[in-house]
C-alpha positions in Angstrom: 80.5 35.7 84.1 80.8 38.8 81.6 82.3 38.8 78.0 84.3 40.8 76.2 83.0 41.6 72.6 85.5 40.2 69.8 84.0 41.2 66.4 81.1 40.6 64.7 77.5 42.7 63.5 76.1 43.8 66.8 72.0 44.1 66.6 71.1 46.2 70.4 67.7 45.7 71.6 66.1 47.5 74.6 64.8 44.9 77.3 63.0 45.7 81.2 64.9 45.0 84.1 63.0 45.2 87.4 64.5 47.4 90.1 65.8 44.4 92.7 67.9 42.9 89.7 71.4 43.1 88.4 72.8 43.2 84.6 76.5 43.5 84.0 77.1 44.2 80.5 78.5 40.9 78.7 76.1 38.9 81.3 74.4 36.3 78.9 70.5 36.9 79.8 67.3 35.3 79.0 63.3 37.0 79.5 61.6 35.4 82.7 58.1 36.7 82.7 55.1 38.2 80.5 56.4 41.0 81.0 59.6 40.7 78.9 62.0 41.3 81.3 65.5 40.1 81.6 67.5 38.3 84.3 71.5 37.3 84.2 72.0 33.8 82.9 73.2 33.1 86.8 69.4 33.3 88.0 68.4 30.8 85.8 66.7 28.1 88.0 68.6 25.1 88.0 66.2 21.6 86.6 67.5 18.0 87.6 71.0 18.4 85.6 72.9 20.5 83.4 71.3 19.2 80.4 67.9 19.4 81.1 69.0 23.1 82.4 70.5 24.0 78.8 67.5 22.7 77.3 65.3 25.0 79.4 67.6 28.0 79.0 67.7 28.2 75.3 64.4 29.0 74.8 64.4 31.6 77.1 67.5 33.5 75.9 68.1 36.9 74.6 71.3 37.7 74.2 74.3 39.5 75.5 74.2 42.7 78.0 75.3 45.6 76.3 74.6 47.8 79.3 74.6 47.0 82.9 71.8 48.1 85.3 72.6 48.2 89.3 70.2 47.7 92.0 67.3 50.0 92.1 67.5 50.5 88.4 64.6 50.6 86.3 66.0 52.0 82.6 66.0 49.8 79.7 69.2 47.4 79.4 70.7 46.9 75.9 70.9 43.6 74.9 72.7 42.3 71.8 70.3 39.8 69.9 72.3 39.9 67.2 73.7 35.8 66.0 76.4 37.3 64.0 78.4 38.8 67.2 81.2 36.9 68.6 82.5 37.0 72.8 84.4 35.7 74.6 84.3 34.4 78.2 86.6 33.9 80.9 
């Protein structure tokens, strides 16, 4: 589920991707191994429920896509880290 930027001081930070995954820019994603790389919010594993989930999520978040990367991608994604930055989702 992407957003759409709506105003707000943007703060872009490069982050990995490996090759095999996908970024869409406005894709909320969080860093899933030592080697600070980033997955979509939608490839967080789900944990009992939605809370404990949430709970597991949060400290695992970075922020918002700036910039998408397709399959077989390696270059950096942006990410927007920023907690000033306002979107919207569908």
């Amino acid at each position: 589920m992407s957003a759409r930027f709506r105003s707000g001081q943007m703060k872009l930070v490069p982050f990995r991707v490996a090759s095999a995954d996908v970024i869409t820019a406005g894709d909320m994603v969080f860093v899933y191994s030592t080697l600070d790389q980033i997955k979509a919010a939608e490839d967080f594993t789900w944990n009992t429920n939605i809370a404990t989930t949430q709970a597991g999520f949060v400290n695992v978040f970075a922020g918002i896509a700036y910039t998408s990367s397709a399959a077989g991608e390696t270059d950096d994604v942006l990410v927007d880290v920023s907690s000033a930055s306002v979107y919207e989702y569908p």
